[in-house]
N, C-alpha and C positions, 0 to 999 in steps of 0.2 A: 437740893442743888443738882444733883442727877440728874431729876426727872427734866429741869429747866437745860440745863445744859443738852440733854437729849432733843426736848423740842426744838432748841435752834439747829442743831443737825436736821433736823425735820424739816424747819425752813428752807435751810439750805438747799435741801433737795425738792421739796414741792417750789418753789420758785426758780428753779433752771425754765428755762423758754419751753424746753418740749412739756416738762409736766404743768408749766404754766396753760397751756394750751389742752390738754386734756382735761382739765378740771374745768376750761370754758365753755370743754364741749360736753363734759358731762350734767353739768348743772344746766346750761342751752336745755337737753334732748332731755333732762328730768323736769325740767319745767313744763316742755311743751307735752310728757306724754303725761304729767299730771291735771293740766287743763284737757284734755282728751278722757272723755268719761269712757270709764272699763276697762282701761288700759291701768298699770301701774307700774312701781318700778321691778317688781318680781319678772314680770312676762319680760320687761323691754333687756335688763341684765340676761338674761335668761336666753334672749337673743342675738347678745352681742358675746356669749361666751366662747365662740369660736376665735374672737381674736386672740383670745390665750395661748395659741398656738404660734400669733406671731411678735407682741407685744409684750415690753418688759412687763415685769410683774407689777412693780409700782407704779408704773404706768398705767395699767391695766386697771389697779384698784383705785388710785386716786379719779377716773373716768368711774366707776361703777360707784362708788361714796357721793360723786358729785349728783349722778343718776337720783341714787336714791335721795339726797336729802331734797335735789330741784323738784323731785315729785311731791314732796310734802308742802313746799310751800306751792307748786301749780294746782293742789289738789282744791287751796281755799278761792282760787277764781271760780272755780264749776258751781262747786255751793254755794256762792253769795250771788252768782250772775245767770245761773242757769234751775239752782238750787234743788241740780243731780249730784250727791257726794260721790266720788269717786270709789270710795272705800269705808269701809263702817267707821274709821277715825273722823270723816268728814262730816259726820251727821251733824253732829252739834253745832259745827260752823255755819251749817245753810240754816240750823232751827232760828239764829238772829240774822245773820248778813245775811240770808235771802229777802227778810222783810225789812232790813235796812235799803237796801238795795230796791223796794218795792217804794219807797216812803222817798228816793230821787238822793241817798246816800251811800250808795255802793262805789265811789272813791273814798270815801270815809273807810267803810268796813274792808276792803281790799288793804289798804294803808295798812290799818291797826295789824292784819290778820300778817299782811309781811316784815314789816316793822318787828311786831311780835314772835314771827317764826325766826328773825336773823337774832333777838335777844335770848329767845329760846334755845334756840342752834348754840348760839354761843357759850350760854354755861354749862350746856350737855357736853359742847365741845372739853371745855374745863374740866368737867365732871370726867369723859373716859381721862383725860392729862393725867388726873393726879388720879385715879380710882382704879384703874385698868394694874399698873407695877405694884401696889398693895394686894390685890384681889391675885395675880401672879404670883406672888411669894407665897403666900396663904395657898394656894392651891399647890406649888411644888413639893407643899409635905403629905400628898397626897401617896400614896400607894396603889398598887393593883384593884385591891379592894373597895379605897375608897374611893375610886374614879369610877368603875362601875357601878358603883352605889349614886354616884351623880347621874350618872348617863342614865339607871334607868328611872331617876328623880325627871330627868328632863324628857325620856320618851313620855310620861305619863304626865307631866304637868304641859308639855306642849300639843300632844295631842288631843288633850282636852279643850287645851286654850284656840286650838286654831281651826277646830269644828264644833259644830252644835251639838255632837253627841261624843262621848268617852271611845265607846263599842265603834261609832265609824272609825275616828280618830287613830285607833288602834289597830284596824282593820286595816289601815292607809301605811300605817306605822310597818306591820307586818310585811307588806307588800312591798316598800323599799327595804327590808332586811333579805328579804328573800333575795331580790335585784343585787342587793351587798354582793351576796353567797357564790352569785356566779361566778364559775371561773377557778383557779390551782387555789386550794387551800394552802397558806401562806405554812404553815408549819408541818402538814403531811404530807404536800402534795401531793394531795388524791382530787380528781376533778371533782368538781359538783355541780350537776345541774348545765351541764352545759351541753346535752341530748345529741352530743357527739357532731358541733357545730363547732368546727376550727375555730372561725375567726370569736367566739364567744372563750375560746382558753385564757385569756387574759382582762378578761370580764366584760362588762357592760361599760362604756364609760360615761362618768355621770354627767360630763357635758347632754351628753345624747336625750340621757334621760330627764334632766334638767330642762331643755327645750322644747321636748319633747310634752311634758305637762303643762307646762306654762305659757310658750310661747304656741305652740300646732294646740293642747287640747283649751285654751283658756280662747283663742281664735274663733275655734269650733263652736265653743260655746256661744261668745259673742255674736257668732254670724247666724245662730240658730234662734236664739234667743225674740219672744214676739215684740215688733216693735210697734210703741208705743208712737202716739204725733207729738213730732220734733217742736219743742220749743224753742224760740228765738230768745239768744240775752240777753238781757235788760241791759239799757244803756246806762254810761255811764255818764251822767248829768253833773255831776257835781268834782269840785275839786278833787286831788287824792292826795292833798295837801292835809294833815289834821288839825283842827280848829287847838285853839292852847285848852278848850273844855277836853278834846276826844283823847289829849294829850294827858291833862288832869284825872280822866276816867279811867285809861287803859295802861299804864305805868305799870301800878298795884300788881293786876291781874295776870302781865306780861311775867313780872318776878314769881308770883304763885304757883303760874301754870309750869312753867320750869320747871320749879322746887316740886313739886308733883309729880310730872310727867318722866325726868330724869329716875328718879331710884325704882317708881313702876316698871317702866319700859326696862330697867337694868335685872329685873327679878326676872326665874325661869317660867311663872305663869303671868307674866305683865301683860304686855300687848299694850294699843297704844288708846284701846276703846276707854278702859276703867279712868284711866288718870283725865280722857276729855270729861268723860260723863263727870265723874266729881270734881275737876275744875267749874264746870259750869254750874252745879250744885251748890257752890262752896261762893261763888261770886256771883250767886241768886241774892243767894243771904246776907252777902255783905256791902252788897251796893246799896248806892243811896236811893236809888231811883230802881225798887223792885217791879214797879207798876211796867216798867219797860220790858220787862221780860216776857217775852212771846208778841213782840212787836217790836221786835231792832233795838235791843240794848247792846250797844259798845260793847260793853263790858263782858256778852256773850259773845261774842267771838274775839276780842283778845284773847281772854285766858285758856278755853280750849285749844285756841290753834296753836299759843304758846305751848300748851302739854303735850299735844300733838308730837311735836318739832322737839322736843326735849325726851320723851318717849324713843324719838327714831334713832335718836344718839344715847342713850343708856342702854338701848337693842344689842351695839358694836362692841358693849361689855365685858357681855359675857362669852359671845361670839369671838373676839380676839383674844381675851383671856385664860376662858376655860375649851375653846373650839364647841360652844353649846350654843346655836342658832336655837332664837324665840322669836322667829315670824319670817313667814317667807319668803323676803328677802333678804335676808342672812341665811338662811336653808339654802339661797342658790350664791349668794356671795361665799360661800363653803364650800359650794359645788368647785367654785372659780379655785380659792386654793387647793384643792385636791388636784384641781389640773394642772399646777404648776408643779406638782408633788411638796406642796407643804401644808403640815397639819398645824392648823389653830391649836392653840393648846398654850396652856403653862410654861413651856420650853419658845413661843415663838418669837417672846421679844429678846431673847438672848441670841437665840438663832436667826433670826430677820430682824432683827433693831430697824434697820435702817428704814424698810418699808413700811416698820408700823408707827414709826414715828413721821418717817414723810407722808403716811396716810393721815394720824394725826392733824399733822402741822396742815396737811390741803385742805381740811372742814376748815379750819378760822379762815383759809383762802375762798373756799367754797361759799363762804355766806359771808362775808362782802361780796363777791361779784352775783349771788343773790340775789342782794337787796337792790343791786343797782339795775339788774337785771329786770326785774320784777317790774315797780311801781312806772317808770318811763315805757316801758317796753308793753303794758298791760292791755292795748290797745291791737298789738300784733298776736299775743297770748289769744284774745277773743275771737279773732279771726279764725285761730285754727281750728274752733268748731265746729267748722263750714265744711269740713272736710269730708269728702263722700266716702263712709263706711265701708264699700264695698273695695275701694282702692286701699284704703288702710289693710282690712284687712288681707287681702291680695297681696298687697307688699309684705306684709307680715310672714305669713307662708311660702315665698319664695325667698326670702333673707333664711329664714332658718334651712329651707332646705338644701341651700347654698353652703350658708356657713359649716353647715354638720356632713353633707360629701366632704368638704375642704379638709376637715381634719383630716379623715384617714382616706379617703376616696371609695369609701366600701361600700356596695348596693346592703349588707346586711345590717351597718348600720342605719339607712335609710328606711326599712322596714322595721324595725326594731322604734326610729324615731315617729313612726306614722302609726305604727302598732300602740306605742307610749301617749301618744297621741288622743287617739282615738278612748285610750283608757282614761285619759283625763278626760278625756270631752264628757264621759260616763259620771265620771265620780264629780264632775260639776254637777250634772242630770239629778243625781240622786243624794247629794249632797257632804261626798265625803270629800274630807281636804284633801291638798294635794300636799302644800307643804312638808305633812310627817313622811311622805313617801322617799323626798330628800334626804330626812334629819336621818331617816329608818335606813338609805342606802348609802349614810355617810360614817355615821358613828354605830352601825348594826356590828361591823367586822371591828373597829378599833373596842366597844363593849365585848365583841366575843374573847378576843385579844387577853386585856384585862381582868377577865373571870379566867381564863384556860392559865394563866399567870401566878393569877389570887389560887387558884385550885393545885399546882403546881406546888405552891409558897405551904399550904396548908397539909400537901399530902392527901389530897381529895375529900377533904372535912368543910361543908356547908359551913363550920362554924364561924371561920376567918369572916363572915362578911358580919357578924354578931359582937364578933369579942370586942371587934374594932370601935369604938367610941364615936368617931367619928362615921364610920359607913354605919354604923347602926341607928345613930340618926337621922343620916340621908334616906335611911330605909324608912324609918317611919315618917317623915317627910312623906314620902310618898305612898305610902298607906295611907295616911289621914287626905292628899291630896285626891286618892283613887275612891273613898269610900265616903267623904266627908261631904263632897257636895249633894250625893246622892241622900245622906241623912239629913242634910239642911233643909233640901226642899220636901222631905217627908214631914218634917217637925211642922215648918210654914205651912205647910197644906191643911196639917192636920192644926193647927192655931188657927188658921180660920174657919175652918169646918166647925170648932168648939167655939169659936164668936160669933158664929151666924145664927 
């Protein structure tokens, strides 16, 4: 009865006029930068972080929620009408809705793909309602110990999950802990690292550096990157109306993909790739009409773009719950509370009820004006791909440099954000994420926190993190996460070496 009674305070505050209007405009400018291939909702949040500075907090997040989920469903126009994914969760969408869309039924697959992302959205929405204040309680009997014992559960299953390799990941991980460091050590204060540069005594701030990789080095990239000859859309010839068969077909798959994609995406190595791939997997086998598959089955891209959508809302889990981002937009939604000075965590629905339930309450708002948004509107969505690259990203690079003077009006933050810049633009190059570079400069100093704590509690005895029952789990957790896949692909290599 709580948790309900909380939602409708929720309501009440996501439907005042002003956050009525923020949630239209985030879901608007997530839509459109999802149909925009390269673009995603990390760089564009990542962009708009300097409103922080003038914009209520709720305000603030219910515009960056709406961001992210409009991008999830603008992401299945590119791959069904252009059948460029925007992001590795989109693959699966263009492998059927591009050749649906080839075969003169790409309002069909458009339909199913948003339909499916506002049913998807919607029990993910459910799923944080009642999963988010149990997963809360459970964590507040955590300790020094066993919160570090999480954190570095989640440096080592995120950095794996968000690059191709452990060693870059890590490398990335590193590189924002260091970034943390800068600045008065909170409990001796002794500087560190700040090479006797005033305006660095009270550190880096993670706006800076947040834009900095995302919005300038993810630019960089983009506008370096060889381009390929521009394909034109495929039209859309056919209703976007579903026949009562597409309706018959894509039900099932809409309810699966959820149920899949929600408790993946909520885990600390989920992401939003595994639960599409096996939705699609899973409703190969179970359709009636397999023969369709790799030639426009419905049923491929309902249930992926459902897990998709269901995936991006089990992300906000653990993210508002435990303050542990798993994908890069939650790394810089993190960045955003840190700016306002409030830590995600165990403690923040006591302490901000109000905002994490009017963030709440604005998803169920957020995907109805989605859906309405989406299918009528799908025509103006294609257009924007018309857009000259060169303008995009032009505009891109003079918003952020704008935004990030405004905060403090400092020339050394502006080197510092072209500096950060340019180092993303690298670790694109050579393929190391950028994401851990956040998680590393957000939770690098609340981990160091927590052990000098745990160390403290124990009398300088390593043991405390062992006796614990719980941190000693966590720790193997991440032992087996750190060593496990390295042994899995040795066994597999070595099983087919002895079958060939």
């Amino acid at each position: 009865m709580d948790t309900f009674g909380n939602l409708m305070q929720g309501f009440a505050i996501a439907l005042t006029p002003i956050n009525l209007m923020w949630c239209l405009v985030g879901v608007a400018v997530g839509t459109a930068i999802g149909v925009l291939p390269g673009l995603g909702p990390a760089l564009t949040i990542a962009l708009l972080l300097p409103i922080t500075t003038k914009v209520d907090p709720t305000a603030a997040f219910i515009l960056f929620a709406g961001i992210y989920y409009g991008a999830m469903y603008g992401g299945s126009t590119t791959s069904i009408l252009l059948n460029t994914p925007g992001e590795s969760a989109s693959i699966v969408t263009s492998l059927e809705g591009n050749k649906m869309a080839r075969r003169g039924r790409a309002g069909a697959a458009l339909a199913t793909a948003a339909i499916g992302s506002f049913v998807a959205g919607t029990i993910g929405t459910i799923g944080i309602t009642f999963v988010a204040e149990p997963v809360v309680n459970f964590a507040l009997k955590f300790g020094p110990a066993e919160y570090f014992s999480l954190m570095i559960l989640c440096f080592i299953t995120v950095s794996a999950v968000l690059g191709n390799s452990a060693v870059r990941g890590l490398t990335a991980l590193f590189v924002g802990m260091f970034l943390g460091m800068i600045g008065v050590d909170n409990q001796s204060g002794q500087l560190r690292f700040t090479f006797g540069i005033v305006e660095l005594y009270d550190g880096i701030n993670v706006i800076v550096v947040a834009v900095g990789l995302f919005a300038i080095g993810e630019t960089l990239w983009l506008a370096a990157m060889p381009k390929e000859k521009e394909e034109e859309p495929l039209a859309i010839k056919d209703s976007i109306m579903m026949s009562r068969e597409d309706w018959r077909r894509s039900w099932k798959p809409w309810i699966r993909g959820a149920l899949i994609g929600f408790p993946i995406g909520a885990m600390p190595a989920g992401g939003a790739e595994i639960p599409t791939f096996l939705s699609y997997s899973i409703e190969k086998k179970l359709s009636e009409k397999p023969e369709e598959f790799g030639h426009g089955a419905i049923e491929g891209v309902a249930g992926p773009e459902a897990a998709n959508n269901a995936s991006a809302a089990g992300v906000l889990v653990p993210m508002l719950a435990l303050g542990l981002p798993t994908s890069a937009t939650a790394a810089v939604m993190l960045s955003a509370f840190q700016s306002y000075g409030i830590n995600p965590g165990p403690q923040l629905l006591s302490t901000n009820g109000a905002l994490i339930w009017g963030l709440i309450a604005s998803l169920y708002i957020g995907n109805v004006m989605l859906l309405v948004l989406n299918l009528p509107l799908v025509g103006l969505w294609v257009k924007m791909l018309k857009i000259p690259a060169p303008l995009m990203y032009g505009g891109i690079l003079i918003f952020a440099t704008i935004g990030t003077y405004g905060i403090s009006r400092s020339v050394v933050d502006l080197i510092l954000l072209y500096s950060i810049g340019v180092m993303g633009f690298f670790m694109r190059k050579y393929d190391f994420p950028t994401a851990p570079v956040i998680i590393g400069m957000i939770l690098g100093p609340l981990a160091e926190m927590n052990f000098r704590q745990a160390m403290t509690i124990s009398q300088g005895s390593f043991s405390i993190f062992f006796e614990k029952p719980l941190s000693l789990f966590l720790l193997m957790l991440t032992a087996l996460a750190l060593i496990g896949p390295p042994i899995w692909s040795y066994l597999r290599s070595r099983n087919r070496v002895a079958g060939a």
